[in-house]
N, C-alpha and C positions, 0 to 999 in steps of 0.2 A: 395748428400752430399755437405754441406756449409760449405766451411773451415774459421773459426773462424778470427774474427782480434784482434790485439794484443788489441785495447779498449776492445775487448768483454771478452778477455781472464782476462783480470787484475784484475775485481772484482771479480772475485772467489779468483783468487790469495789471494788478501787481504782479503778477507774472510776466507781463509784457516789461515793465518798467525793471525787474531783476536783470533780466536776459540784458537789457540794454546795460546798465550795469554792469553788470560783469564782460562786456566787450569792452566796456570804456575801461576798466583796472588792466581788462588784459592789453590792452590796445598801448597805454598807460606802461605798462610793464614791459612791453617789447621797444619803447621809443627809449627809455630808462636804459633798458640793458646794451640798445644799439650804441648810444650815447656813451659808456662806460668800454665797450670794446674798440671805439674812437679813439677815447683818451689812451686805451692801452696801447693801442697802434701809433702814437704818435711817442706815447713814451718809451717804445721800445724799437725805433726809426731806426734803419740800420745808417749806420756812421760811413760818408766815405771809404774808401778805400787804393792806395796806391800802390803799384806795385813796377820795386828797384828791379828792371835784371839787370846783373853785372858780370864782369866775369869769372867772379868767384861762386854765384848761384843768386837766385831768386830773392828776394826781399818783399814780405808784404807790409805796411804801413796802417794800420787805424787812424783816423784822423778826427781828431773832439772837437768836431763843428760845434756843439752847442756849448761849452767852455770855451772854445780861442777860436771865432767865430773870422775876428780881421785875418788872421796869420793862418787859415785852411784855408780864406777864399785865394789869400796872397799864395801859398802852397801850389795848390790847385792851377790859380793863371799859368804859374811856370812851366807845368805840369801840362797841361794843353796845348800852349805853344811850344810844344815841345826842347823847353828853355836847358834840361837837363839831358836829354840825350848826347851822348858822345860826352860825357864830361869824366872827371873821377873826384876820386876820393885824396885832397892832396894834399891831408894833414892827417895822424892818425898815433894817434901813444896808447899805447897799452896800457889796461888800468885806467885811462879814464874815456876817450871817445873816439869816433873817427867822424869826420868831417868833411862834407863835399857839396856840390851844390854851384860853384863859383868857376870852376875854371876847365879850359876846353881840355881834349885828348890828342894834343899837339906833343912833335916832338919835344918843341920846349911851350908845356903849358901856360896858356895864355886863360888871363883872367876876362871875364863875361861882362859887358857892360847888362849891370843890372834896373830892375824900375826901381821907382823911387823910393826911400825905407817904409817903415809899417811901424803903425805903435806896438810900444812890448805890454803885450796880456799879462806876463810873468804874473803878478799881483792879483789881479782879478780871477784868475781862471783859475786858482789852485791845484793845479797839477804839478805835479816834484819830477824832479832831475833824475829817476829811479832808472835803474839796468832796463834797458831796450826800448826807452822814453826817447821820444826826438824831438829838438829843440831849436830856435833859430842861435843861428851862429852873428855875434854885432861887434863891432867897437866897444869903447869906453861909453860912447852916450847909447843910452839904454833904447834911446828909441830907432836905432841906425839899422835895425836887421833889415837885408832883403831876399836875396835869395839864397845863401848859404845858409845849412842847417849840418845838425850834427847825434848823431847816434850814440847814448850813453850804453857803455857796455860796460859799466859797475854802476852801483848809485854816487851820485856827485850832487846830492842834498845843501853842500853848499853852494850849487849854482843857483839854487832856491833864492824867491827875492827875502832879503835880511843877508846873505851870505857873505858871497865875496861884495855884491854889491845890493843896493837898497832895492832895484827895483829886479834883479834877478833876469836868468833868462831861460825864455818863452817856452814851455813843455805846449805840440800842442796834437800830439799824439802817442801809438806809442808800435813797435814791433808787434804785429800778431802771428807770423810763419816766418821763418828763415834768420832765426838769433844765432842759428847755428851757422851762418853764411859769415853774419855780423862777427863772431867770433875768430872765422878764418880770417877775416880780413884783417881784425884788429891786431893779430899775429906775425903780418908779412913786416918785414927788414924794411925798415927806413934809415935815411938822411940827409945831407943835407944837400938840395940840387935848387937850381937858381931857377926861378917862373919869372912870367913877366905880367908883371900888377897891370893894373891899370896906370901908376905911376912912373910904373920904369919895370925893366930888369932886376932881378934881387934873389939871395940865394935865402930859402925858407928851409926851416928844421923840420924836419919828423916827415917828410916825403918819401912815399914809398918807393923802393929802388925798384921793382917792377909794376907798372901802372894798375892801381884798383877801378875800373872802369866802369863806372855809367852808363849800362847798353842805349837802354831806354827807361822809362818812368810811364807808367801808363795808370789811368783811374781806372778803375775796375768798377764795370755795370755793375749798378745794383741787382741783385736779386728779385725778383716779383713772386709778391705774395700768391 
């Protein structure tokens, strides 16, 4: 037996000390990369989804939880309690929206006691009033929407907040299947036939003379990766 000199011993040494090295960068470079397909997976979360049927066809809805974050989860509750089944559509002009969300599928529609209003995102969330954007439907005071909402089927940029009013109202999603539904619907013959509010009996303009109907409203499972 030849006992080693410290030359002879040293390159193992640092050979031992590379090897560990190079596990640590690699080691290093796989927590890095895991980390970065994290981020991408969160940035690229798929969006809600809702889907009209009625009885003109299918409607799917996208909904920008993370732009108008109060006014999906408010969307949504409706939507699970199944707040909009059996309802219709019982405003509607062509050229600029149809609207529905408020009132039942009664001989003589009768309007929905709704929850309480929600703040208008309009401002914050920067999304526009563009063809096949869905918006909530309010009053005069900007913070009154609840559960009526309305489907633009042109652009109506002045419902944008600065427009007709300062604080604008709410985009807080938009059409992704079935614009072509939206379109037949926006076509059917209206006028003017008397609902009953929540205030009373009253005849409203732009009613459709055969009902646009609200089968159901359902969220649509996500996907899994």
């Amino acid at each position: 037996f030849k006992q080693k000199t410290a030359y002879e011993i040293m390159p193992s040494l640092v050979g031992s000390e590379m090897c560990i090295r190079d596990r640590y960068n690699n080691m290093k470079l796989k927590i890095i990369a895991t980390f970065y397909i994290f981020l991408s997976t969160l940035s690229y979360a798929e969006n809600p989804k809702v889907l009209l049927e009625t009885n003109h066809g299918d409607i799917t809805i996208e909904l920008n939880e993370e732009k108008a974050p109060i006014t999906v989860k408010n969307f949504i509750s409706y939507v699970e309690k199944k707040f909009y089944d059996n309802t219709i559509f019982h405003r509607i002009i062509d050229g600029f929206m149809i609207q529905g969300g408020g009132f039942s599928n009664e001989e003589m529609p009768a309007q929905k006691k709704p929850d309480d209003p929600i703040k208008n995102e309009g401002k914050k969330s920067g999304l526009s009033n563009i063809r096949g954007s869905i918006a909530m439907a309010r009053t005069n005071d900007p913070h009154s929407a609840t559960s009526q909402f309305f489907i633009n089927v042109v652009d109506n940029k002045n419902l944008d907040p600065g427009g007709f009013s300062a604080d604008g109202y709410a985009v807080f999603g938009k059409v992704t299947k079935g614009m072509d539904v939206v379109d037949k619907i926006k076509s059917v013959k209206t006028g003017s036939t008397p609902l009953k509010t929540l205030g009373g009996v009253g005849a409203m303009r732009d009613v459709p003379v055969k009902k646009v109907i609200i089968k159901s409203a359902k969220l649509l499972k996500k996907k899994s990766n």
